[in-house]
N, C-alpha and C positions, 0 to 999 in steps of 0.2 A: 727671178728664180729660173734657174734650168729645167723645164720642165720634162726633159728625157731623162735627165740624170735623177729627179723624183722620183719619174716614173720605175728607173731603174732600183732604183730604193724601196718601193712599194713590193716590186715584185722580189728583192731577195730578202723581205723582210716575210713576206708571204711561204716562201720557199724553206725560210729558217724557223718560219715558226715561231721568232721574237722579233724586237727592235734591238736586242744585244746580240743578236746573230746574225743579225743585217749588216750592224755596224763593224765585226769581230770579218766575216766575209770581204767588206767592203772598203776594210782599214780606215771606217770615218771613226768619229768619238760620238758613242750612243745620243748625245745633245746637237750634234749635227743631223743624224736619222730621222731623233724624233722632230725637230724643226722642218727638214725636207716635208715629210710626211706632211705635219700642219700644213704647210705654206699649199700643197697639192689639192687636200683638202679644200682651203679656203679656195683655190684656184676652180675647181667643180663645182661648188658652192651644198658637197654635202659629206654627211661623214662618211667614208669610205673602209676604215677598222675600228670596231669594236674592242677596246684594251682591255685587258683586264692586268692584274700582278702577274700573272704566270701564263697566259696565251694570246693570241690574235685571233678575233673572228671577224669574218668580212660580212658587212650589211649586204643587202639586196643589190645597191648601186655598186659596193665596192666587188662583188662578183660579176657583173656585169663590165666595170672598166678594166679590172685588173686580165679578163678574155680579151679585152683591146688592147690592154698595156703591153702584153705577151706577141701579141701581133703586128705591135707597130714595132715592137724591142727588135722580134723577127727579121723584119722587110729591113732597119737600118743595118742590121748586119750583113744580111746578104748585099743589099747599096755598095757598102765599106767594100765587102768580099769581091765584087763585078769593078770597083772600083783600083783594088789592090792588080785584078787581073786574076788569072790561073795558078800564076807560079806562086802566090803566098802560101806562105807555109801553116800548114795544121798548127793553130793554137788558139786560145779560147777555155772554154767550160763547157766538154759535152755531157749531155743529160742524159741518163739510159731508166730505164723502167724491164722490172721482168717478177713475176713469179718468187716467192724467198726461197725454195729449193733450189731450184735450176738457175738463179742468182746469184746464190752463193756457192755452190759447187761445180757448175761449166760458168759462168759470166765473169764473177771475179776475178778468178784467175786471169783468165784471156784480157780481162780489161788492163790488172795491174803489169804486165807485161807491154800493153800499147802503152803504158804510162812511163816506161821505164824505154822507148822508142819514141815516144814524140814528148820531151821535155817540158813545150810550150804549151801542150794540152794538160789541163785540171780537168776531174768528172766529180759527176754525180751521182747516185746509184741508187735507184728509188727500190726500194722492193716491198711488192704489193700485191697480195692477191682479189685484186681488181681489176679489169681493163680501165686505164686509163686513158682519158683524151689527149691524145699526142698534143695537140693542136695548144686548146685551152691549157694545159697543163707543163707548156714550154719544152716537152719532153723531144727530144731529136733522133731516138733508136726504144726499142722497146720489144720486148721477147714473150711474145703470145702463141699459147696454144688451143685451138680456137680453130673451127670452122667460119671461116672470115664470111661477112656480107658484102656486097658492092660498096667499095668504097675511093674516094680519092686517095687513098694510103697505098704506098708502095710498099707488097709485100713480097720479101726473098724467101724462099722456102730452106727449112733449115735439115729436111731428110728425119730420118728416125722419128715418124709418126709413134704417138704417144697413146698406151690405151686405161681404162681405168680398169681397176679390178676392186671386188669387195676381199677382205682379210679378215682372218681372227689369229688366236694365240692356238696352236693343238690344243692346248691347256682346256680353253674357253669351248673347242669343237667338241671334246671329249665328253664334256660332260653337260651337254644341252642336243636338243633334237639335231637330226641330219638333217641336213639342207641339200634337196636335189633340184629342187626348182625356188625361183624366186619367191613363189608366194609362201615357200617356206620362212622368208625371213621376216615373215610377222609374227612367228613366234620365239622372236629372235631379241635380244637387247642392240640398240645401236646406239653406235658412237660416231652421231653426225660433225662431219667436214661442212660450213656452213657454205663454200663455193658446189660445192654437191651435192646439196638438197636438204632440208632443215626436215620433213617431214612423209617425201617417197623419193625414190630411186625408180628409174626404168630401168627396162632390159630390151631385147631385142624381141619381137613377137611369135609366139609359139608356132609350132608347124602348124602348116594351114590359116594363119591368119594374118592378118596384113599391118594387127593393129600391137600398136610396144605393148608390152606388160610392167603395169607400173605399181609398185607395192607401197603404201600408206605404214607410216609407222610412228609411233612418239618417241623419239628418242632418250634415252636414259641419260645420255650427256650430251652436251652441245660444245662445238669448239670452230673457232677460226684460224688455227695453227696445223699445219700437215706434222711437226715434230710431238704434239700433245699429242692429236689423232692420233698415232701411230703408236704412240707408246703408250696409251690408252688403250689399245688393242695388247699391243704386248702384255700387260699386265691382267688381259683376260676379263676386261670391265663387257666385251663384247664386239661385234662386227663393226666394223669400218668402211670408206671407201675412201680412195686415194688413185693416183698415177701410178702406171707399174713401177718407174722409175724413184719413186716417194719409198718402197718396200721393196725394192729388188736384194739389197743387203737384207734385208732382217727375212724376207723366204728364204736364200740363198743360207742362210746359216741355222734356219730352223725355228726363228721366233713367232716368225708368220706364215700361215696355210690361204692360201688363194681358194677360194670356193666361186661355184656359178662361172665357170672364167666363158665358158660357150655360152652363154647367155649375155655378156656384154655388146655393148653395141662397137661396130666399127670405129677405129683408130680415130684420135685427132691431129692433124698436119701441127709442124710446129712452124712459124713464121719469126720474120727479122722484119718489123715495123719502121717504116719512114714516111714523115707527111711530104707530100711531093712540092720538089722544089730545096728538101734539105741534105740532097743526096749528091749536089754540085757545092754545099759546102767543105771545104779541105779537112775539118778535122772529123765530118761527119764522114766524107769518104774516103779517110785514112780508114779510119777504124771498121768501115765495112769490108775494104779491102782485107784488112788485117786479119778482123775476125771469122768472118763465114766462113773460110775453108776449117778455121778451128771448130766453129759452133758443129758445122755438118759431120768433121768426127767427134765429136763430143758426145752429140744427140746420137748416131751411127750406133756408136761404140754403146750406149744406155737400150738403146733399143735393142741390140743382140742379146745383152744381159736380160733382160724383160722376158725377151723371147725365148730363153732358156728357163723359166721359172713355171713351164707349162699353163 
């Protein structure tokens, strides 16, 4: 058995989320997948996915190899890449991860255009409202917004700092108490964004104190989608919180009113993610090239809009 080429079968079987999308990616016949697969398994000497009819889950070991599998897949390409020299040309599978708003409406674009300039490159487009492990998670660019920690990740700054703001419908403001301070909004219904807090929201700390003010509430809905969230406010179910760039259209046209906006905390930096070391690969640093001058007027251009919504 080929044991790289396994390996490499584990991880786009992992990626695809089947054994028929491993094989459909890979051009094998789903009976050569699920053989490799076996043969790997037998080869560790334990089971490594969990099958079922309709998904893959990885056991305890198989999470653990498949963060080496990723690793080792890593280091041979760049090998190949130091090996081809400088001059090889951008082609490959690059992997990107971002946000589904600012994924689908600055990331895509910009990608499908590098797609239709470097022929030789395929991508991947993860969108996710989670930070992802670049690393573990095979990812090679990834668009975070996020006050970063120390980290080995190489982060390009992308301009047009991003801020949150809470929203409702005029609709929904008209006919429930005014909100002039935060702890107004516990008499409020909300409609929790579940990356912004399931049960309080802070704010910035009152004059004179040093300490955030941070309001408790049960929310009346719960949601994992910034496009539900949003249009759950539109429809006056109650307050929200989102990116200003998530509701700059729907202020801008009247469906949404920004309450408390002095009361927010300072902006979040937007970043262009790379795990170091993947930024001397040629189709990783095609596309950085390519991209960031677009991303910084992209975000630029969002942030001016935001910044007209008072």
């Amino acid at each position: 058995m080929d044991r790289i080429d396994a390996m490499r079968i584990f991880i786009a079987a992992l990626d695809e989320g089947s054994l028929a999308g491993a094989a459909r990616r890979l051009k094998r016949s789903p009976t050569a997948v699920s053989r490799a697969l076996a043969l790997l398994e037998a080869h560790v000497g334990v089971e490594l996915i969990h099958r079922t009819t309709r998904s893959l889950k990885l056991s305890e070991a198989g999470e653990r190899y498949a963060v080496a599998c990723r690793r080792v897949l890593l280091d041979l390409e760049e090998a190949d890449r130091l090996a081809a020299g400088e001059r090889s040309a951008p082609r490959g599978t690059l992997t990107l991860s971002a946000p589904p708003i600012s994924g689908e409406e600055v990331l895509q674009p910009i990608l499908d255009d590098f797609l239709d300039a470097y022929p030789m490159v395929s991508a991947r487009l993860l969108l996710l409202d989670r930070a992802v492990n670049l690393v573990d998670e095979g990812v090679d660019l990834a668009l975070r917004i996020a006050h970063l920690p120390d980290s080995s990740l190489i982060a390009l700054p992308l301009g047009g700092d991003v801020r949150r703001v809470v929203v409702a419908s005029p609709r929904y403001l008209a006919s429930h108490p005014r909100i002039k301070e935060p702890g107004d909004l516990a008499k409020h219904q909300i409609v929790a964004f579940t990356n912004f807090g399931l049960d309080s929201w802070s704010f910035t700390p009152a004059k004179g104190s040093s300490i955030p003010r941070t309001v408790q509430f049960t929310p009346r809905f719960v949601v994992n989608t910034v496009r539900v969230a949003a249009a759950s406010a539109i429809a006056g179910r109650g307050l929200t919180r989102l990116y200003s760039y998530h509701v700059a259209r729907h202020v801008k046209e009247g469906r949404l009113k920004i309450v408390l906006a002095d009361a927010e905390h300072p902006r979040l930096p937007v970043y262009l993610l790379a795990p170091q070391g993947r930024m001397s690969v040629p189709k990783v640093r095609a596309f950085v090239d390519f991209a960031l001058p677009r991303l910084r007027a992209a975000f630029a251009r969002m942030a001016a809009e935001a910044d007209g919504l008072g």
